[in-house]
N, C-alpha and C positions, 0 to 999 in steps of 0.2 A: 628693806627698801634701799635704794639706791640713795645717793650723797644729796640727791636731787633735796631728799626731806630733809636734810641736815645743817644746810645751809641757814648760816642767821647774816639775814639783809637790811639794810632800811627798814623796809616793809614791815618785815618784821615785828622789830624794836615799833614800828610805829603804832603796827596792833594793841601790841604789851599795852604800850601808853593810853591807846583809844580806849581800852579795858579798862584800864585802873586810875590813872590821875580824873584824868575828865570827868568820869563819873562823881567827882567829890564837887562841881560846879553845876549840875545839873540842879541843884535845889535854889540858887542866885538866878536860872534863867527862865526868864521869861517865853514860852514857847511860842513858835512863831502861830502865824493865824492858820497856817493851812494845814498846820501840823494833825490836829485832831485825825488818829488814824482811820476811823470812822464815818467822816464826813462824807458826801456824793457828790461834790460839784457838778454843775454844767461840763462836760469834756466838749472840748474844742481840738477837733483832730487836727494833730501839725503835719501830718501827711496828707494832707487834702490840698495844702499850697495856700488853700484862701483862705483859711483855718475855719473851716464850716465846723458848727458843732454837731453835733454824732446822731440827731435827730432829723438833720436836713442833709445827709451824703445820702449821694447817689446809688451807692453800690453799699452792701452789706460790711461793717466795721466790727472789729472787736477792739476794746479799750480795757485793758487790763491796770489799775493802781489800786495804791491802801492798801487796806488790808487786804482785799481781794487777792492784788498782787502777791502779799506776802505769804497767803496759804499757798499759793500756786506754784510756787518758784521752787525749782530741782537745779539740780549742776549743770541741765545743758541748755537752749536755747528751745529746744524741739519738744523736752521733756515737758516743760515748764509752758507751752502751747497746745498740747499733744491733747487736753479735755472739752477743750472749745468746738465748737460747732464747725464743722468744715476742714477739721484741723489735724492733721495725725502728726505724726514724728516717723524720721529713718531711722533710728533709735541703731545705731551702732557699737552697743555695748552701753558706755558709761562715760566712756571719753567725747565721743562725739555725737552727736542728731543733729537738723536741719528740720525745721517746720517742712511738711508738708500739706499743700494746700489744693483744696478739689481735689488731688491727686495727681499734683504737680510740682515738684521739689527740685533740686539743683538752680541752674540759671535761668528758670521760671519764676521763683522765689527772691529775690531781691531783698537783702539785708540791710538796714538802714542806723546808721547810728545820728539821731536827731539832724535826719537829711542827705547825709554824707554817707558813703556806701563803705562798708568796712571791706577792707581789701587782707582776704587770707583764702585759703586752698579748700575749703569747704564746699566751691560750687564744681572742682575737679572731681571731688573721692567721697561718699558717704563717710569714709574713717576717718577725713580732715576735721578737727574740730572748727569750730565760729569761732571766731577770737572776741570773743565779747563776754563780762560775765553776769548771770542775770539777777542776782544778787543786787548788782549799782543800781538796777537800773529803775526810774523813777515810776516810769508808766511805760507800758507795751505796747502800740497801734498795731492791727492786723488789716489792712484794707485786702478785701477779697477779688479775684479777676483783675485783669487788665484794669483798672480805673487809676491808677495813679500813672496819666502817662509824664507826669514833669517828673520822675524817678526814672523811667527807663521803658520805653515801648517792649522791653525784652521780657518782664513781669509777668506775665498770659496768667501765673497760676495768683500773686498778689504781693504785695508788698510788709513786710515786717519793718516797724518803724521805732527804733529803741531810742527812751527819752532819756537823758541822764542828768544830772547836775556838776558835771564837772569843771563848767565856765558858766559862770554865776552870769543870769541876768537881773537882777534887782538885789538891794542894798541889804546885808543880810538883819532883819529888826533886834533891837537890844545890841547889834554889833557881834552876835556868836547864833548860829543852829547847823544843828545837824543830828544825825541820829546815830546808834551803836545797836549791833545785835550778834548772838552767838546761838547756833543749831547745831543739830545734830540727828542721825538716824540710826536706826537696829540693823537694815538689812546692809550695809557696806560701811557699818561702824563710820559713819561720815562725821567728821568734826571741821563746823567754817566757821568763821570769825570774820564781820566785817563795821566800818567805822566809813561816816564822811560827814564832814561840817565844811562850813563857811563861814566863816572872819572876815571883818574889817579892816583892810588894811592901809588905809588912811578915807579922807573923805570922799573918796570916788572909785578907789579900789577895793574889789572883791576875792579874798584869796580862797581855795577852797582845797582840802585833801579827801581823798578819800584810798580805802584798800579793803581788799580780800586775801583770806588764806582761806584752805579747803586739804582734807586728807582723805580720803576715801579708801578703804580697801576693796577685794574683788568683792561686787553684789549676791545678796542670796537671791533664788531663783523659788518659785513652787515646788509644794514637793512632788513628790513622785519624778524627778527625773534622771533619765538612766546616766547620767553626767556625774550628777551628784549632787551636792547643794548651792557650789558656788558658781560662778564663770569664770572660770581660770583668766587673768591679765586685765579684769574691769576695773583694774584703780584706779584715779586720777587726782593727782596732788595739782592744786595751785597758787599762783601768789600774783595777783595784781595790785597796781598799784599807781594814782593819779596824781598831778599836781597840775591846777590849770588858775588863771590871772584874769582878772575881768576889770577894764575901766568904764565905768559906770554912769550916763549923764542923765539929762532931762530926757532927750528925745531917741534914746539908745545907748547902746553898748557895742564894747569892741575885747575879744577875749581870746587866751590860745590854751591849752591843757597837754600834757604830756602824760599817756600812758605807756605803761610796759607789764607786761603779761609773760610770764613763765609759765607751764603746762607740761604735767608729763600724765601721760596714761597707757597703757598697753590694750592692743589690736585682739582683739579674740578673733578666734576661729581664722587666722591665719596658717595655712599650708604652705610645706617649700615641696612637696612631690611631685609640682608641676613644674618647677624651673624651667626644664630644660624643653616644655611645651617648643612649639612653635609653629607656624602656619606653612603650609605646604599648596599653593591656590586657597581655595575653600575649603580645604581641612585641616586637622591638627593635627600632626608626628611630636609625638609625645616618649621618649626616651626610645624605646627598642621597639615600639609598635609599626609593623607595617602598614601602609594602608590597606591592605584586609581587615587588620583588626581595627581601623578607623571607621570604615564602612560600618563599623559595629560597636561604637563606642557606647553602648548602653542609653540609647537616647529615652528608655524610660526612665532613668536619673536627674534627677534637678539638681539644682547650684546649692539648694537649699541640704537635699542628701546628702553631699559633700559633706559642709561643713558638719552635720552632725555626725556623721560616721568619723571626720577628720581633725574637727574642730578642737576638741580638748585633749588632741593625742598629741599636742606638743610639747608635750612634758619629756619625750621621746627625743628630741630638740635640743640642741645644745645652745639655745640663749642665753642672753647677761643679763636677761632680768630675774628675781625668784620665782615671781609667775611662771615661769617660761614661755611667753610668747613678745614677739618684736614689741619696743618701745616707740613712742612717741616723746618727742621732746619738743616742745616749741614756743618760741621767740617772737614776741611781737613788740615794736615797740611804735607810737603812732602820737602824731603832733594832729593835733584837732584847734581850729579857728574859724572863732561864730563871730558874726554882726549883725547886727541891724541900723537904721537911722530912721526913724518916725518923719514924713513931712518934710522931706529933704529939697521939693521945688514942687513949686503949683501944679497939683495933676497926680501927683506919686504921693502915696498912701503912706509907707514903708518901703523900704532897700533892705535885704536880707540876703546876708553873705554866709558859706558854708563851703569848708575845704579842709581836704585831710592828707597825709602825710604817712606814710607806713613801709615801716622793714619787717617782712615777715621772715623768718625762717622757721624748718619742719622740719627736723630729723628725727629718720626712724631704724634706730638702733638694733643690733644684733650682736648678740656676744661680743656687746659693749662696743661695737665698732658700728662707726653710720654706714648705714647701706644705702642710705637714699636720703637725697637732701631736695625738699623743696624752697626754692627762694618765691618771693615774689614780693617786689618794690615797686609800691605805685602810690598814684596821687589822685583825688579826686576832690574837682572844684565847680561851685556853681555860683550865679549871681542874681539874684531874681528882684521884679519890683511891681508892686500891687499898684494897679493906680484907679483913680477915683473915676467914678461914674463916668459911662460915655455915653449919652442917649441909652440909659439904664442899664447897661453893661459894667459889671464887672469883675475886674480880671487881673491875672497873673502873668507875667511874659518871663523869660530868662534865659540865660545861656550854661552850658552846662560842659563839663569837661574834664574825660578820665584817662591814665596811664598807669599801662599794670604790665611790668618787665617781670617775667617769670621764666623759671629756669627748673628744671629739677636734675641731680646728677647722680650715679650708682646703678641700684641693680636692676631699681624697678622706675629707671628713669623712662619710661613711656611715652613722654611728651616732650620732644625737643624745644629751647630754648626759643620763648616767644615776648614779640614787642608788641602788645595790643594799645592801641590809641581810638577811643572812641572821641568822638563831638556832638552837640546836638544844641537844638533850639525848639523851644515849646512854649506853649502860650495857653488856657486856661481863662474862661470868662463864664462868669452866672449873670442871669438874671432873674428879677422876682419881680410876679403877679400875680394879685391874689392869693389865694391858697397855693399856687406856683410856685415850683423853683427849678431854673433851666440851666444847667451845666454844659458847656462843649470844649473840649480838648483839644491839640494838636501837637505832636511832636515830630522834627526829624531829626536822622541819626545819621552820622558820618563814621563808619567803623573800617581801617586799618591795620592790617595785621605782619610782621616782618617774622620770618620764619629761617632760625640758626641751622639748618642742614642739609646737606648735598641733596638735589633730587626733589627739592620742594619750593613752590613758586609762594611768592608774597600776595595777600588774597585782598580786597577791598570789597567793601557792601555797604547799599546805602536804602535805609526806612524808612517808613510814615507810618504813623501811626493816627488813629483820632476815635474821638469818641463822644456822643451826646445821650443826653438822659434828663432825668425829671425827676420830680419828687410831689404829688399831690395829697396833700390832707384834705383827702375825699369827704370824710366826716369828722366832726370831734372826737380826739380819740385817736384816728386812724390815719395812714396816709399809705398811699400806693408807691414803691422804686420802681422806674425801668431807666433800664442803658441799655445801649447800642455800641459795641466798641470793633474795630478794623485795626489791630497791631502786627506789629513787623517786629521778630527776634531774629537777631543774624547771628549767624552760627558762630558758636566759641572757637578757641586755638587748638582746644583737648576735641571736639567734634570733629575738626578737619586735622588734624597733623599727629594725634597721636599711634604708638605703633609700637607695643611690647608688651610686653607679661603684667598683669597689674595681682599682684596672688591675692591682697584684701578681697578682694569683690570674687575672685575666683575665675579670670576671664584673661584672655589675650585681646587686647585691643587694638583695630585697625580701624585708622581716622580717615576721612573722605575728604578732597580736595574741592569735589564737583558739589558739594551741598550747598543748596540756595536757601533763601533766607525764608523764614515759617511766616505765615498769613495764619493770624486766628480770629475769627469771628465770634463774637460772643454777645451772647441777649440776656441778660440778667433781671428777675422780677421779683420784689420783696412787696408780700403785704403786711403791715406792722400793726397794732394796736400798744398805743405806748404811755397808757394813762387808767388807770379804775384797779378794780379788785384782780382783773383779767388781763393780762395783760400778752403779745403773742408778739414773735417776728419770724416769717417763715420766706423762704427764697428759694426761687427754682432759676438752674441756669443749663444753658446749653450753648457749646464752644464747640465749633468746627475749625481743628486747626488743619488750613494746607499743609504741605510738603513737609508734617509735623518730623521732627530728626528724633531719633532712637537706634538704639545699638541692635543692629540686626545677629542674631545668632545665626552662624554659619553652621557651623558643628560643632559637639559636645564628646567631652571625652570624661567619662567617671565624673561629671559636675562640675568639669571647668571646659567651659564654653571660648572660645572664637566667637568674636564679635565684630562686626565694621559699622561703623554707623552708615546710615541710611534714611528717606525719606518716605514718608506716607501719608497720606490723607487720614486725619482720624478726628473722633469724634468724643466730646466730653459731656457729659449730661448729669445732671445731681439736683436734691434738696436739700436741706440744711434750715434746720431751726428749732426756735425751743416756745412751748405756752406754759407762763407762768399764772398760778391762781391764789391767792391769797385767801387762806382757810381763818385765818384769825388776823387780831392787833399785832400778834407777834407770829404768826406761824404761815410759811408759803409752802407750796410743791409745783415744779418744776418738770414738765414732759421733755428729753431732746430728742433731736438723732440729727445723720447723717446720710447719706448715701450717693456712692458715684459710681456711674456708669462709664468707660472709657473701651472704647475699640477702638481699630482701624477699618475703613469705611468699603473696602475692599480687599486682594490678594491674596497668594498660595498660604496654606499654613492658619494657625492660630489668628485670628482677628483680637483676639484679649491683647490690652496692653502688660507689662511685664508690671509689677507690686503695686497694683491701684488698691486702694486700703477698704476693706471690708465693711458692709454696715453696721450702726451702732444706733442703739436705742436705749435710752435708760429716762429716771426717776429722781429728783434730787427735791430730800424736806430738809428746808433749813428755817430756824430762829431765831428770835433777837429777846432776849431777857434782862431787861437793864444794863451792864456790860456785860454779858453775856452773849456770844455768836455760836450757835451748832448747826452741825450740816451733816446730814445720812447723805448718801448716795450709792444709787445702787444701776448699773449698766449692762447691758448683751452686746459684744462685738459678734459678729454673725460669721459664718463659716463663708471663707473663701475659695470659692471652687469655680472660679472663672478665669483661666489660668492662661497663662502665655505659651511657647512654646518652651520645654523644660522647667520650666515651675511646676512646685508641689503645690498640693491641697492644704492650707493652714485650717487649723480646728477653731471653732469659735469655744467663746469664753466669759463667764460671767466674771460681773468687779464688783466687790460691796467696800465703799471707803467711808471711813466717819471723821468728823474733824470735831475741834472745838476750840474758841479764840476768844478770850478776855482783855478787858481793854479797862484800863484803871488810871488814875498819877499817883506817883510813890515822889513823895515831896514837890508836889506839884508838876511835874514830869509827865509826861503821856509815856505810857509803858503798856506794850501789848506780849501776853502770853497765848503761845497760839501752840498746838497739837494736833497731828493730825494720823489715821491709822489706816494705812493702805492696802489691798486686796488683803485683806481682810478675815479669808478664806483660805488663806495661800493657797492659790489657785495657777498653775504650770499653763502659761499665755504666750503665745508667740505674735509675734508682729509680721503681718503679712508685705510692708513695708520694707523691711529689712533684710538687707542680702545675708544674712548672719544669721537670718531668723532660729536657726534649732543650734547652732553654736552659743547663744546671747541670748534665751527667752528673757520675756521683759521680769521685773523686777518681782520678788515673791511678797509676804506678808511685811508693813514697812512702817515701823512707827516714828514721823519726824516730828522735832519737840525745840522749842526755840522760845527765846526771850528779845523784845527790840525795844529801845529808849527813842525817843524822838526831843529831843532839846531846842 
C-alpha cells in the first residue's frame, strides 16, 4: 500500500481512544431515549421542506435508519441504496457509485447532506467518488421524481437526502451519547472503525465528534471469471473526520461542524491505448489508423468489450500503485452551518438556515506523479421559513444559493476551468381536507456560467419549475398518490464546454454550447395500503423528458467511442414496489421488483437509452425472535438486452443474501451484533449500470460481520 495507510493522524489517535477509553463509561450512562436500536418511530421526511411524515408525501419516499440502516450500509453511497425499490447503483468498482434512480444518475440525482448540496466531482465522472461517508450517517431520505423542487428543479430522477449528527440540535440527555462500532468483510478484507458522541459543553453548548477509518483491499468477484478472482485496483482506504459546535436555546439553535475526508482508491478497467485518440469531424484518428480503417472501427464492439478484453491488462502498465491501475486520491475539507429559530414573529412558524463551504481536491495519480487534478471550490446556501396558516395554506417559501469554481488540470483535463453560479427562489404550500392532502410547488433558477478558454462564450439559463399532487386515504388502510410535476434542468459546464480524452469511461468527449435546457414532465401514481397483516405500496410513473441532453456517439473505435453531447426527446416509464404479508406474530415475506422503460421518442439509430438498469424481482422472509432479527432474501435481475447503440448484452443473475442482527445491553448499554452473507452462491453478476461493467463485476460471495454500542 502506499504511505497513504501509513499515516498516523488526529483521526486516528482519536479512533484508538473511541475504541478503548470510552468503552469503560458506557456502564455510568444512561442511554438516551431514542437510542433503542430497534424502535420505528413516525419519520418525518426533512426533504419534504414542511417535514410531512412519510405517510402523507406526495411522491414515493424511502427512509432508510436503525438497524435497518446499519444492515444496509457498504463503503459507497450507491452501494448502500442499490436494494431499494427504484434504486440501482453505477457501482464503479469499490471507490466510487452514485444512486441511481428510475434510471437516472449524474446531475439528475441531487446529493443532499441534511439540505445543503455537497459539492464534489461525482456528478462529472461515474469514477469520482461522493464525498460523503455512509457509515455517519444518521438516516437516508430517497424522495423519488422531481418532487423536491425547494432542492433544485434539476433532480428529474430524485433527490438523496443524508441526515447526520454532526451539529447537535438538542441538549445531549445525562450530558454524554453516542455510539461506537467496528466491521468488517471476507470478500475485500475490509476493516472500518467508526465513533461519534455529543458532550455537554457548558449549559447551552453542544460539542459533538465523530470519525471513520476504512482499509479495503481489491474485491473478490464470482467465480468462474476469466480475470480471475479479484478486480485488479478496487481498494479504498479512508479517514474521515468531524468537529462541529452547536449553541442550543428554547426556541432553537445555531451550529457550524468542520469535516475533512481523505480517500484513496484505484480506477479499474482503466486504458492508456487510446491516448493518443482524437476527433477528426465526426470521427476518431486513433494513433496510425487511417480513416479507411475508421470507416471500420469494429462497431460491433461495445465500451463494455473494451474494458474486458483491456481492463485488467494493466499490470502491463508501468503505475505507482501495487495494483497497477491509476490512483485516486482525494481531499475534501467542508465547513457545514445549520439554524433554525421556532416563532421568530407573528406569521412564521420556523426560520431554518443551511450553508456549506467546501475545498475539494482529486488527484489521480500515475507512477506516483498527478496526471490530472480536479479542484472544485464551492458554497452552497439557503434560507427558508414556514409560516402559519393562510386561509388553510400551508407553506414553505426561501431563497436559495450555490457557487462551484472548478478547474481540472493534466492529462485528462477535458473540462476547462469553470465558474458556475446558480440562484433560485421557491415556495411550497399544503393544504388539508378531509381525508385530503394538497401539495403545490414552485421554483425558479437563475443559472450562470463563465468559461476559462479561448474560443468559448459565457452561457446563461434561466427555469421553472412546479408541481402539484394529492394524497387520498380512499379507505381505512389505504390512500391513493398523484403528482403532476413540469421541471427545468439546465445544462452543466461538463454538458456544454467539455472537450478531450476521458480514458475512465472510455470515450472522447465533445461538449455542446447550443444545448438548451431539458423540460420533464412527470405523472407519478402510488396506491399504498399501510396498515393490517397485508400491507402493499406500488407506483407507476411516466416522464417525458424534452430536449432530454445525452452523450451522442459519434464513432467507435475498438470500444472507445467519440461522443458530443446532444439533445432528444425521450421518454421514462417504470413501476416499482413491494407487498408485504405477515405469516405469523413474528414472521413476514415480502414481494419487490422494479422495472424501467427509457427510450428516445424518435430518430436515426438505436431509440434505447445507454445503461438504463435491468428488471428485478425477488422475495424477502424475515423475523423477529425476542432480540433476535433474520432476513433470507432471495432476487432475479433480468437480462438486459435493450441496448443503446454500442452497448453489450448484460446476463441476468440470481442473488440469495441472508443476514442476522441481535440486539441486547452489555451493562446496560444497547449493543447490536449484526451479520450478514451476501450472494450467497458466488454468483459472477455484472451491472448493466456500469461503464466498467466486465472489468468490475459486482461483488462475489461477502460475509459482512460487525459489533455497534449506542451510549
Amino acid at each position: 500500500m502506499s504511505d497513504f495507510s501509513c499515516k498516523r493522524t488526529p483521526l486516528t489517535l482519536a479512533l484508538m481512544l473511541a475504541f478503548g477509553a470510552p468503552l469503560a463509561v458506557h456502564a455510568q450512562t444512561t442511554s438516551r431515549t431514542a437510542s433503542d436500536p430497534d424502535s420505528v418511530p413516525t419519520v418525518v421526511v426533512s426533504a419534504s421542506a414542511l417535514g410531512v411524515v412519510d405517510d402523507d408525501m406526495i411522491t414515493p419516499v424511502t427512509s432508510l435508519g436503525g438497524s435497518e440502516l446499519v444492515r444496509a450500509r457498504e463503503s459507497t453511497l450507491g452501494e448502500t441504496l442499490a436494494h431499494q425499490p427504484g434504486i440501482t447503483s453505477s457501482h464503479f468498482g469499490a471507490g466510487a457509485s452514485r444512486p441511481v434512480i428510475r434510471g437516472m444518475d449524474g446531475p439528475r440525482v441531487k446529493i443532499l447532506s441534511d439540505g445543503a448540496e455537497i459539492q464534489d466531482a461525482s456528478t462529472i465522472s461515474p469514477d469520482h467518488a461522493v464525498a460523503f461517508e455512509p457509515v455517519l450517517a444518521e438516516r437516508i431520505e430517497v424522495l423519488r421524481g422531481p418532487s423536491a423542487l425547494a432542492y433544485g428543479g434539476g433532480a428529474v430522477g430524485g433527490v438523496v437526502n443524508i441526515l447526520d449528527r454532526k451539529i447537535p440540535t438538542a441538549m445531549p440527555e445525562n450530558g454524554l451519547e453516542g455510539s461506537a462500532e467496528v466491521r468488517a468483510n471476507s470478500a475485500a478484507r475490509e476493516k472500518t472503525g467508526a465513533f461519534e458522541f455529543t458532550t455537554a459543553a457548558g449549559s447551552n453548548l453542544a460539542l459533538h465528534l465523530e470519525g471513520v477509518k476504512r482499509d479495503a483491499d481489491d474485491y473478490r468477484v464470482g467465480k468462474d471469471w476469466s480475470e480471475g478472482r479479484h478486480v485488479n485496483g478496487s481498494y479504498k482506504e479512508t479517514e474521515t473526520g468531524t468537529v462541529g459546535l452547536s449553541w442550543i436555546g428554547k426556541n432553537g439553535y445555531i451550529g457550524a461542524a468542520f469535516t475533512k475526508e481523505r480517500t484513496e482508491y484505484g480506477i479499474p478497467g482503466h486504458g492508456h491505448e487510446f491516448e493518443s485518440c482524437h476527433p477528426h469531424g465526426d470521427h476518431l484518428h486513433c494513433g496510425g489508423h487511417g480513416h479507411e480503417e475508421e470507416d471500420d472501427h469494429g462497431h460491433e464492439h461495445g465500451d463494455e468489450e473494451h474494458d474486458h478484453e483491456h481492463g485488467d491488462e494493466e499490470h502491463d502498465h508501468d503505475h505507482d500503485h501495487e495494483h497497477g491501475v491509476p490512483v485516486v486520491k482525494l481531499d475534501s475539507e467542508r465547513w457545514d452551518i445549520r439554524g433554525e429559530y421556532r416563532n421568530p414573529v407573528a406569521g412564521i412558524e420556523r426560520v431554518r438556515m443551511r450553508a456549506s463551504f467546501t475545498e475539494y481536491v482529486h488527484d489521480e495519480l500515475e507512477e506516483n506523479v498527478v496526471s490530472t487534478s480536479f479542484r472544485n471550490k464551492g458554497h452552497d446556501a439557503r434560507l427558508e421559513a414556514v409560516h402559519a396558516p393562510l386561509a388553510g395554506w400551508r407553506g414553505v417559501f426561501g431563497l436559495q444559493t450555490t457557487r462551484r469554481d472548478f478547474s481540472a488540470i493534466g492529462e485528462e483535463a477535458y473540462v476547462p476551468p469553470t465558474l458556475t453560479k446558480k440562484h433560485a427562489a421557491f415556495l411550497t404550500e399544503e393544504y388539508k381536507l378531509d381525508n385530503w392532502r394538497f401539495e403545490a410547488g414552485l421554483r425558479h433558477e437563475w443559472q450562470d456560467i463563465e468559461v476559462d478558454a479561448p474560443g468559448l462564450r459565457d452561457t446563461d439559463a434561466r427555469g421553472t419549475s412546479a408541481s402539484v399532487g394529492a394524497v387520498w386515504k380512499l379507505a381505512p388502510q389505504y390512500s391513493l398518490r398523484a403528482s403532476l410535476s413540469r421541471s427545468h434542468r439546465l445544462p452543466t459546464a461538463e454538458e456544454l464546454y467539455a472537450d478531450g480524452v476521458h480514458l475512465a469511461t472510455a470515450t472522447y468527449e465533445v461538449g455542446n454550447q447550443d444545448l438548451e435546457k431539458e423540460t420533464s414532465n412527470n405523472v407519478d401514481l402510488t396506491l399504498r395500503k399501510f396498515e393490517g397483516d397485508t400491507t402493499f405500496s406500488v407506483s407507476a410513473f411516466h416522464n417525458r423528458v424534452d430536449n432530454y441532453i445525452y452523450a451522442h456517439t459519434l464513432d467507435n473505435h475498438e470500444g472507445f467511442q467519440l461522443v458530443e453531447y446532444a439533445q432528444r426527446d425521450a421518454t421514462f416509464t417504470g413501476l416499482e414496489g413491494e407487498i408485504r404479508q405477515k405469516l405469523s406474530p413474528s414472521l413476514s415475506a415480502t414481494v419487490f421488483g422494479d422495472y424501467v422503460r427509457a427510450r428516445f421518442d424518435e430518430g436515426e439509430g438505436s431509440r434505447n437509452l445507454p445503461r438504463i438498469p435491468a428488471s428485478r424481482i425477488g422475495v424477502k422472509v424475515d423475523g423477529d425472535w425476542n432480540q433476535w432479527h433474520g432476513m433470507v432474501e432471495f432476487y432475479r435481475v433480468g437480462k438486459q438486452d435493450k441496448l443503446a447503440e454500442y452497448e453489450t448484452e448484460t446476463a441476468g443473475y440470481n442473488m440469495l443474501n441472508i443476514g442476522a442482527h441481535y440486539s441486547t445491553r452489555i451493562g446496560g448499554v444497547p449493543t447490536q451484533f449484526y451479520a450478514r452473507l451476501n450472494n450467497l452462491t458466488d454468483e459472477l453478476a455484472y451491472s448493466h449500470t456500469s461503464f466498467i461493467k466486465n472489468a468490475a463485476p459486482l461483488t462475489g460471495r461477502n460475509l459482512t460481520a460487525g459489533i455497534r454500542v449506542i451510549f
